[in-house]
N, C-alpha and C positions, 0 to 999 in steps of 0.2 A: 599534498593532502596526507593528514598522518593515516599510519595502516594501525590496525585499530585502534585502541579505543584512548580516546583523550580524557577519559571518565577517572582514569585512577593516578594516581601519582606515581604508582612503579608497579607495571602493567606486568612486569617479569614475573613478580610475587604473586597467587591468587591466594585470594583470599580462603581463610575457614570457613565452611559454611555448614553450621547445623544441617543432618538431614530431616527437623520439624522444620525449621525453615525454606530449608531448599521445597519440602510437600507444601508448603505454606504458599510460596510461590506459585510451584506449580499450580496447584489449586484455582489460584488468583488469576491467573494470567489463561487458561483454560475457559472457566467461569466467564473471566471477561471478553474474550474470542466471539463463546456460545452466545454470550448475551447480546454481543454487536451483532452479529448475523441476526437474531431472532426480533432484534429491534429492526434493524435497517429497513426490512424487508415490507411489513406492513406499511411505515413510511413510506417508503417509495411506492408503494400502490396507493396510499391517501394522495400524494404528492401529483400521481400518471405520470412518471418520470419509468414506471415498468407496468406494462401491459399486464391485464389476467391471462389472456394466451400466452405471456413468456414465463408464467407459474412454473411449467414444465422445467424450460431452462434453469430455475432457481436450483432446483432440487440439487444437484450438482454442486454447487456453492455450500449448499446447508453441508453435506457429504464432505465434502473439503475442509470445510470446519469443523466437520465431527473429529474427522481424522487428524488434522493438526493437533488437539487438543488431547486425544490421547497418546500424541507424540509427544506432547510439553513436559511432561519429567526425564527422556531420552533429550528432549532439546537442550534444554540444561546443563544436566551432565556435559552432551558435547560442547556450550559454548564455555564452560567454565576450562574444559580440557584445550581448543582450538584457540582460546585468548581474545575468545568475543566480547564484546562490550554488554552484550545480553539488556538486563532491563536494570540499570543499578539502583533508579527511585522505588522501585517495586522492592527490588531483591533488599533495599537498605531496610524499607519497611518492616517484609515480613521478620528481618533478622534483629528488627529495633537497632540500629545502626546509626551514627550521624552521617550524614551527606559529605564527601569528599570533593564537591564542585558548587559553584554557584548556580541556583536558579534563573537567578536572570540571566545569565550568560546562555545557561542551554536555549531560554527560551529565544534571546535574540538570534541566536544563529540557526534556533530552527526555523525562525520567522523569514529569516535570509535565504536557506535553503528552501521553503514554502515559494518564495518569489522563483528562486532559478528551478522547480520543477516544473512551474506555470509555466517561464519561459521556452524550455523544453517541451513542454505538450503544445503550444501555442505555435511553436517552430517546426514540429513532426506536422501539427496540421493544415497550416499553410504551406508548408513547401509540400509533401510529400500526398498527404492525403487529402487536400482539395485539387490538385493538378487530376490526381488518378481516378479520384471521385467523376470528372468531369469528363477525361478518356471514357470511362465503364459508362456512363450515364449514355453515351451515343451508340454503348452495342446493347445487344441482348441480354436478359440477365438479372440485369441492375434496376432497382427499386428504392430509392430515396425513402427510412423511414418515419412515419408520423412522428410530430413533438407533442406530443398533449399538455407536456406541463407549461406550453408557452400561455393556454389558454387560462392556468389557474388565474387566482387574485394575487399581485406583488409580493404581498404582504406573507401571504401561504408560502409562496414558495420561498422567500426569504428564511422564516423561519422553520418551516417544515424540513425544505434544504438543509439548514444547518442541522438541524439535530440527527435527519439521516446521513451527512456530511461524516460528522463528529463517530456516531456507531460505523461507521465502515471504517473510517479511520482504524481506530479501536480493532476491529476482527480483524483486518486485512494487512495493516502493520506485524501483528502478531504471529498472524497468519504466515505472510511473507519474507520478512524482514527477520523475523524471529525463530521461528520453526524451517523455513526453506534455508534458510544462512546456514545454522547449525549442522542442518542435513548435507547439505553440497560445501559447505564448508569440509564435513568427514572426509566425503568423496574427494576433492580437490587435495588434502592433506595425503593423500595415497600418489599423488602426484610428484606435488611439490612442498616443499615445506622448508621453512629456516631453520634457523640453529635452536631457536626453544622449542622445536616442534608444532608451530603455529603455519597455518598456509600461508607461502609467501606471497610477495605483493601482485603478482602473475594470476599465482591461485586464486586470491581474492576480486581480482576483475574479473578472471571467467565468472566465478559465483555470483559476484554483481549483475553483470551482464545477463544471464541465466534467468537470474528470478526476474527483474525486470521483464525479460521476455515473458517467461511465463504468468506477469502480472500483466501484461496487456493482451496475452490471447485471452486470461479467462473473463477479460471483460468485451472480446471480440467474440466469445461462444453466445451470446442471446442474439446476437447479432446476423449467425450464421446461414439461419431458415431464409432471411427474407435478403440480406446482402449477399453471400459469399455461399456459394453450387456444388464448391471442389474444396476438399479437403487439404490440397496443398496450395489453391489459393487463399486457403483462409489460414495456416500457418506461413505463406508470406505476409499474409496482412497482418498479424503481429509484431512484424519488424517495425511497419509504417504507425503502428498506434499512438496515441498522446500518452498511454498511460505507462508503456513499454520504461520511454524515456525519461516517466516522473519518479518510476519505480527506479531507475537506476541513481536518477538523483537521490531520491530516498534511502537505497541502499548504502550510497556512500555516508548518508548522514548519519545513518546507523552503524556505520563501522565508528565513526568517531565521537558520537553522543550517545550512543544506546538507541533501546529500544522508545522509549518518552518522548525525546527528541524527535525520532522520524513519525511517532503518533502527531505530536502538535502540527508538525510542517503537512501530514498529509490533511489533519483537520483544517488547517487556516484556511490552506488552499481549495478546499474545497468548499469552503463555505463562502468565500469570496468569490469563488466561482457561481454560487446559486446568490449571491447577492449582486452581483453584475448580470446576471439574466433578469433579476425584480427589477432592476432597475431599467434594464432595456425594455421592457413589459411594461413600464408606465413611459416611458416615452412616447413608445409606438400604440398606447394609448391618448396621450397628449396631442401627438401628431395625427391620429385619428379623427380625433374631436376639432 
């Protein structure tokens, strides 16, 4: 797998980039952040895929995003400096640029990494976290929690799903994949680094490794109150998450397509994911009847 980015034809060189451009971006990619959280959110409460009592939990999230997004013109800078792939559809954009890759190519191979992050959460959750789910279930503690959205109509959740699918996509690639890389990409360059000054390939797995985790506790935080009592069993159960493992797929996609690329693969995936609950929803409707 190449270490970064397969986006440019000679990754040694970085480009010029106007500073109206570079605010052009930033701007863009901020904006876009804010706007995914602030959509997702109402979504997923039309959707009951999140409780009114886990309103609390959200806030954190919003906070998180506020903050990435006034880190996004420092993100920059550092991926332009560490030899990130960063977001080159966007950055071509704001800079009126032609594209230096094919479309379809990004797209199929992030439809490819989209399948092997499923795989990945599919395989974190059958082996690791329904075995331990069913240990904890016979001690004290443990509390199985409610699905509501199994109750919606197909149809709703099909489509509701995808749109709040697609907005997390959006903030949380950005989020993750774009502003944590940058950041702990700096850190890890204090370590290790190759000959053009870029984190070597060492550096770049811790980093990966890193935000994945950190991408699946913050989706194991709403979860805390009513599953996990202790503080360090709930930063082990980050290890065990699906999303740990989709994020690390994710990250590696983003080292070698950008930013666009790891948005699509984490949109597909998730949207195929609430479209395979609609559809188990009219079965065990059919089979009902």
């Amino acid at each position: 797998m190449s270490e970064p980015a397969a986006v440019s034809s000679d990754a040694s060189v970085p480009p010029v980039v106007s500073p109206a451009a570079r605010r052009r971006e930033a701007m863009l990619l901020a904006g876009l952040a804010i706007a995914g959280a602030i959509v997702e959110y109402p979504l997923a409460f039309a959707l009951k895929s999140l409780d009114r009592s886990e309103l609390v939990h959200a806030l954190p999230f919003l906070g998180f995003t506020i903050v990435c997004a006034a880190l996004m013109p420092l993100s920059l800078r550092l991926s332009s400096e560490l030899g990130l792939p960063g977001a080159p559809l966007i950055a071509a954009k704001c800079a009126g640029e032609k594209l230096h890759f094919s479309i379809r190519s990004l797209l199929r191979v992030s439809i490819g990494y989209a399948f092997l992050a499923a795989v990945a959460g599919a395989s974190a959750l059958a082996i690791l976290i329904v075995p331990l789910l069913q240990i904890s279930h016979r001690g004290p503690g443990f509390k199985f929690p409610n699905t509501p959205i199994l109750t919606q109509a197909p149809g709703r959740i099909a489509f509701v799903g995808a749109l709040v699918a697609i907005a997390a996509a959006v903030s949380e690639e950005i989020e993750f994949r774009f502003v944590l890389y940058a950041i702990f990409g700096w850190l890890a360059r204090l370590m290790s680094r190759d000959s053009r000054g870029h984190p070597g390939r060492r550096a770049l797995w811790i980093v990966t490794l890193v935000q994945g985790y950190l991408f699946g506790l913050i989706h194991l935080v709403p979860l805390a109150g009513t599953m996990f009592h202790s503080t360090p069993i709930l930063l082990l159960g980050a290890l065990v998450m699906p999303q740990t493992w989709e994020g690390v797929v994710f990250g590696r996609l983003y080292l070698r397509r950008g930013l666009e690329a790891s948005i699509v693969a984490h949109a597909s995936m998730d949207v195929s994911l609430f479209a395979l609950v609609a559809i188990g929803v009219v079965h065990s409707h059919l089979g009902a009847g």
